[in-house]
C-alpha positions in Angstrom: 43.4 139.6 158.8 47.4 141.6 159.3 45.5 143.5 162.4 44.6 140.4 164.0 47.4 138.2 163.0 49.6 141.3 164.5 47.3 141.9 167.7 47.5 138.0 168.5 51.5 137.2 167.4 54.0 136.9 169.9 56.1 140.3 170.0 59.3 138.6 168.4 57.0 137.4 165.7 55.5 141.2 165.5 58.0 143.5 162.9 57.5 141.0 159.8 53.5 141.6 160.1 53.9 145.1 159.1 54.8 144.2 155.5 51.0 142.4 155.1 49.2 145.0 157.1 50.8 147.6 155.0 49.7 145.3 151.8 46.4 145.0 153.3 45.9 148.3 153.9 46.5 149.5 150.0 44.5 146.9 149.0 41.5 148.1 151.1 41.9 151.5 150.0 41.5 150.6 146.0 38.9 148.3 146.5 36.4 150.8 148.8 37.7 153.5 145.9 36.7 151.3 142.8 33.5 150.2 144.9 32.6 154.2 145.9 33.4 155.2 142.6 32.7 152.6 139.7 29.5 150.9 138.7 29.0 147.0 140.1 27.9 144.8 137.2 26.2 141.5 137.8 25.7 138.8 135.6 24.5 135.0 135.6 27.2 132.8 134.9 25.8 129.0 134.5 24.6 128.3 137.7 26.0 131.1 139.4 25.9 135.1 139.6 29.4 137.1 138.9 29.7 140.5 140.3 32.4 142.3 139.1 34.1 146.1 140.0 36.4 147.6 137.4 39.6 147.6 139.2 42.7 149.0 137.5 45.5 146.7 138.1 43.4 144.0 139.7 46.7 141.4 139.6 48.1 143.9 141.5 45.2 144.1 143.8 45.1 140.3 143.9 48.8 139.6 144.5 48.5 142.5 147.7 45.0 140.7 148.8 46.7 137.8 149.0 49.8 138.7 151.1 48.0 140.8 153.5 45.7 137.7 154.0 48.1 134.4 153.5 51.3 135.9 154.0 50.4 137.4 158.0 48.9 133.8 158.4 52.4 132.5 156.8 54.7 135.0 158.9 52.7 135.2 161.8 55.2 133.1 163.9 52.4 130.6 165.4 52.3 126.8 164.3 48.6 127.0 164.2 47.9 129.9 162.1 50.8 129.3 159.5 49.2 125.5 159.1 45.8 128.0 158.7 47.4 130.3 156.1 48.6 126.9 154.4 45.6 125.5 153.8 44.1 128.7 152.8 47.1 128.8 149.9 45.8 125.8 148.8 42.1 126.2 149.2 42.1 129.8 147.7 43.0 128.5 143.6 40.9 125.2 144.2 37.9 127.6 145.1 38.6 129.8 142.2 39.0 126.7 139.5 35.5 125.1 141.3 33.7 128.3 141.0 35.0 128.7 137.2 33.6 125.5 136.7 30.2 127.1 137.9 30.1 125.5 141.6 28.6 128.1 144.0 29.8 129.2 147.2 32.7 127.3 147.2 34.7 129.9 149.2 31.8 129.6 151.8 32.2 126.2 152.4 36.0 126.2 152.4 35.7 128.9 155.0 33.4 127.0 157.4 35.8 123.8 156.9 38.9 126.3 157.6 36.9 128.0 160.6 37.5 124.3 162.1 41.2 125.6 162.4 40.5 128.5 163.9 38.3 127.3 166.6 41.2 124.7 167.6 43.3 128.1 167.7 41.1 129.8 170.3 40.4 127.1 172.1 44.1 125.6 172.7 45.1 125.6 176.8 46.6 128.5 177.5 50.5 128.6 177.5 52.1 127.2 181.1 55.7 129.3 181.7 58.3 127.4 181.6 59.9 126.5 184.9 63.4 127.9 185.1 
């Protein structure tokens, strides 16, 4: 998510993305490490399976997750993506407290809902230059 925030932001907008992307980065690295290196358990949960990694620090983990993902969305300098990374603030602990509650795939569907955002993103008329 920092790549392409910082690949599509305008290049003012560009030197407060490296702070996520570095986030990101870390992140990736402990979580392919626990996933290479530690057993992934599985177990029902109510209606739904949990799969779990032991990862060391995993607030830590989270709270870096979470920056690289919301915070390039937040800082990325575009109206569209920050109102993006907003709803995905608010959609990423209502997901967590549904599937707690033993609703599946409630990431999924917030996803395909939050997509809708994206595709207004890609699709906006391209920028006219201004006349001067």
């Amino acid at each position: 998510m920092p790549a392409g925030v910082l690949l599509a932001a305008a290049p003012e907008a560009r030197r407060r993305l490296w702070g996520p992307l570095a986030a990101g980065l870390a992140t990736a690295v402990v979580l392919s490490y626990c996933l290479a290196t530690r057993p992934v358990t599985a177990e029902i949960r109510g209606h739904t399976i949990g799969y779990g990694v032991n990862v060391p620090w995993m607030t830590l983990v989270l709270t870096g997750y979470l920056f690289a993902t919301l915070g390039s969305l937040l800082l990325g300098g575009d109206r569209r993506l920050r109102t993006l990374g907003l709803v995905l603030a608010v959609g990423a602990p209502a997901c967590s407290a549904l599937w707690r509650l033993e609703f599946a795939s409630t990431w999924c569907a917030f996803a395909a809902v939050a997509s809708l955002l994206v595709l207004g993103w890609v699709r906006r008329p391209p920028a006219t230059p201004a006349v001067t």
